[in-house]
C-alpha positions, 0 to 999 in steps of 0.5 A, spaced: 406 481 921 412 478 923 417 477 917 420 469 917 427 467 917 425 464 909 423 470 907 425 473 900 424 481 897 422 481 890 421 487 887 414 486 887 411 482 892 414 478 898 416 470 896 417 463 901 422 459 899 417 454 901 413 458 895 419 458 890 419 450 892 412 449 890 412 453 884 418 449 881 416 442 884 422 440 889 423 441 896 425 446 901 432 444 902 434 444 894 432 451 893 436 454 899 442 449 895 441 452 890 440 459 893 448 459 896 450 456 890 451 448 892 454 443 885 450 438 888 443 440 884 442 437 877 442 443 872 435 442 870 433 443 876 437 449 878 435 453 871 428 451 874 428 453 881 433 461 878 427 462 873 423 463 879 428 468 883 428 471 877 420 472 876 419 474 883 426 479 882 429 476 888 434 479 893 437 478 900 434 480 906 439 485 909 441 480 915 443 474 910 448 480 906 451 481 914 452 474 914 457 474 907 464 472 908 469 478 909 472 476 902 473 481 895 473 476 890 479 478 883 478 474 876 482 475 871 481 472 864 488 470 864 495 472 870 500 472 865 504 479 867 506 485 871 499 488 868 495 483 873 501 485 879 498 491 879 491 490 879 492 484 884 495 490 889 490 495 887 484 491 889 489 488 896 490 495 898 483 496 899 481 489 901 485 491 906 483 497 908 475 494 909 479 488 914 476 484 907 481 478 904 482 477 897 481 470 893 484 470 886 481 467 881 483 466 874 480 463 867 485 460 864 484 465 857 477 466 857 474 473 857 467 468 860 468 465 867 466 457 867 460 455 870 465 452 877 468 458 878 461 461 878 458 455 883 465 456 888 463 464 887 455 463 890 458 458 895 463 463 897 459 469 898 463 474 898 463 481 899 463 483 890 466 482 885 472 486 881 473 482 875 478 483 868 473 478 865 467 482 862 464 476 858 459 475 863 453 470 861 446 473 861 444 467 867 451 469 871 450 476 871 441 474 874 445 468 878 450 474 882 443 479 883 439 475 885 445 473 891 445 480 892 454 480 890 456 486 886 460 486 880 464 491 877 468 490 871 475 493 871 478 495 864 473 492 860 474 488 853 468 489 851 462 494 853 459 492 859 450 492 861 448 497 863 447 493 869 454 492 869 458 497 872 466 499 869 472 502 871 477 504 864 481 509 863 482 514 857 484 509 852 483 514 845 486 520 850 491 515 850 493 514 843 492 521 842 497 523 846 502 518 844 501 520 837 502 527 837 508 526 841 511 523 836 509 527 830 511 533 834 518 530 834 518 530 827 515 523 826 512 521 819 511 514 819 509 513 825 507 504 826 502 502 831 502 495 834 495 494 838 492 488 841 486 484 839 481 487 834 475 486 839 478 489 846 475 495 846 481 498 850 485 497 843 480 499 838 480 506 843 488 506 842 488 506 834 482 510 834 486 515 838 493 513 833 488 515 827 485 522 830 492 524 831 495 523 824 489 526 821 489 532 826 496 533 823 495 532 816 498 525 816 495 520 811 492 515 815 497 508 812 492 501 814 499 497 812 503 500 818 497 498 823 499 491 826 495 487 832 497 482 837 496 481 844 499 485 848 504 480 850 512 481 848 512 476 842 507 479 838 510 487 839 517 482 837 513 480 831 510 486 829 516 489 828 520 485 824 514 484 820 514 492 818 521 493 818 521 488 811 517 495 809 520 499 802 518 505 807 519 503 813 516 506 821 521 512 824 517 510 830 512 505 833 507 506 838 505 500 842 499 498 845 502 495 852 509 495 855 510 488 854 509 490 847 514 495 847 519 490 850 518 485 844 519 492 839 526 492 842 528 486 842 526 486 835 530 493 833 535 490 836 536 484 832 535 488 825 541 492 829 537 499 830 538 504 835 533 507 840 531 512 839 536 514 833 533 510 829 527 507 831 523 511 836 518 508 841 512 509 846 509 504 849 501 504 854 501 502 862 507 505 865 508 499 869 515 498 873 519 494 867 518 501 862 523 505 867 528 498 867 528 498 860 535 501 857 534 506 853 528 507 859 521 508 856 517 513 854 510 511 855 503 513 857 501 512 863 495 507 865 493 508 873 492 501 873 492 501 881 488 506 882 483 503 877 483 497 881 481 501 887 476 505 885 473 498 882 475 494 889 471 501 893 464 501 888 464 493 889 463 494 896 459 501 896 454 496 892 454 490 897 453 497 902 447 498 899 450 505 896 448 508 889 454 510 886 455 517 882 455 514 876 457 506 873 461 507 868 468 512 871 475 513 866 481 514 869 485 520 866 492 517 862 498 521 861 505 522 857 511 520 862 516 521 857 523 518 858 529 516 853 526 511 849 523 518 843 527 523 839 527 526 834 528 522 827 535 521 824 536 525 818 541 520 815 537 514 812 536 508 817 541 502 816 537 496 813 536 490 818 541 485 818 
């Protein structure tokens, strides 16, 4: 029996539009709206006419994935640094590769997208996703099946589904790493400034901060373990919060470069040298760490490479491929500069 252009491929049983229009009780030309995501559909009858692709399980046949738009769509809960640069030309680079273009997208701070970003998304129909946010809704993530538009989380905040695929790098392996230089150093107070409490890439870094002092015999102190955003003005703050401390750090483990930047600032403001007397490492190696003076010693995040990696498993999806696994973490590693060294044997000069 010949196949008609309005056919769908449930998991089950093939399904009509003019069934799904049926079943909900609007006409024909109001689910293929909803289908390609048009606003103009009342939201009662959309969540009406999306339970009923979600009964049937529904996906694109193979020609209508054809038809998408050569376009890679990159979301970002927020484009605030030279963090987000390096992600934007990871993605490009292979958008480019593939003949495909990038349509950028920001969600002004939110790890969730908003509803019109979503409708814009579903009438755009790109080739996948790759997106920095990872607090996708439940009925976004059915809405994206159901077009048949893969997504791929890139540095999660949080875990993602198991639908969900993810591209990280070893945040843990990261902060081990950074630590134990420290302390190998001779470091005994070492500070840790870290991101939000819920970003599972900060909780991974203080994980690996807390294993290295412990592996070391180094008490593990709470008071000496601060949390920003990431952002220069928190690792300024922190600072300077901990060096108000009777027994102060020798050495500071930054979550992020940014906020390292912050750290020196501060140190210098209280009048402390780098490294003589207050050694610092930061986490991304993103292009300022290698500007800075002394220049940073830092773990390096292939923030690229993660970006590329997860700009090719979106369109190895939207191809129809299996991946060889969902969830991939990128090595991190110590690229170590000027910004370390041993500590002072003198006593460090109180801040001004």
């Amino acid at each position: 029996m010949p196949v008609k252009s309005d056919d769908l491929e449930p998991a089950a049983s093939r399904v009509t539009i003019a069934r799904i229009a049926a079943e909900t009780g609007v006409s024909v030309p109001t689910v293929s709206k909803v289908l390609n995501g048009r606003p103009d559909v009342a939201e009662s009858t959309r969540a009406r006419v999306e339970a009923v692709i979600g009964k049937y399980g529904y996906r694109r046949r193979a020609d209508e994935r054809s038809r998408r738009s050569r376009l890679l769509e990159l979301m970002f809960h927020e484009l605030e640094s030279t963090w987000a640069l390096e992600i934007i030309r990871g993605v490009e680079y292979v958008a480019r590769e593939n003949g495909m273009a990038v349509v950028l997208a920001e969600s002004s701070g939110r790890h969730t997208p908003g509803q019109s970003w979503l409708e814009s998304v579903l009438a755009r129909r790109p080739v996948g996703i790759v997106s920095v946010c990872s607090d996708f809704t439940s009925g976004q993530l059915a809405k994206l099946r159901a077009r048949d538009i893969p997504l791929v989380i890139v540095d999660p905040a949080g875990a993602p589904g198991p639908e969900t695929p993810s591209i990280g790098a070893t945040n843990w392996q990261g902060g081990l790493t950074a630590t134990r230089h420290l302390v190998e150093l001779g470091h005994r107070r070492i500070a840790m400034i870290g991101g939000p409490d819920g970003v599972l890439c900060s909780r991974a870094r203080i994980d690996g901060y807390r294993t290295a002092l412990e592996t070391a015999g180094l008490a593990f102190d709470p008071a000496l373990v601060r949390r920003g955003d990431f952002h220069v003005r928190s690792g300024y703050r922190e600072l300077a919060s901990l060096l108000t401390l009777p027994d102060r750090p020798t050495a500071v483990f930054a979550g992020s470069d940014l906020q390292a930047l912050g750290v020196y600032e501060a140190a210098r403001d209280a009048g402390l040298k780098i490294p003589g007397d207050l050694s610092v490492v930061g986490f991304d190696d993103l292009p300022v760490a290698r500007w800075l003076t002394p220049e940073l010693t830092t773990i390096r995040q292939p923030l690229q490479e993660m970006a590329a990696a997860g700009a090719r498993l979106a369109i190895a999806l939207a191809r129809g491929l299996a991946p060889d696994a969902r969830r991939l973490e990128l090595a991190t590693s110590l690229v170590v500069r000027h910004s370390t060294a041993a500590p002072a044997d003198s006593v460090i000069p109180a801040p001004r």
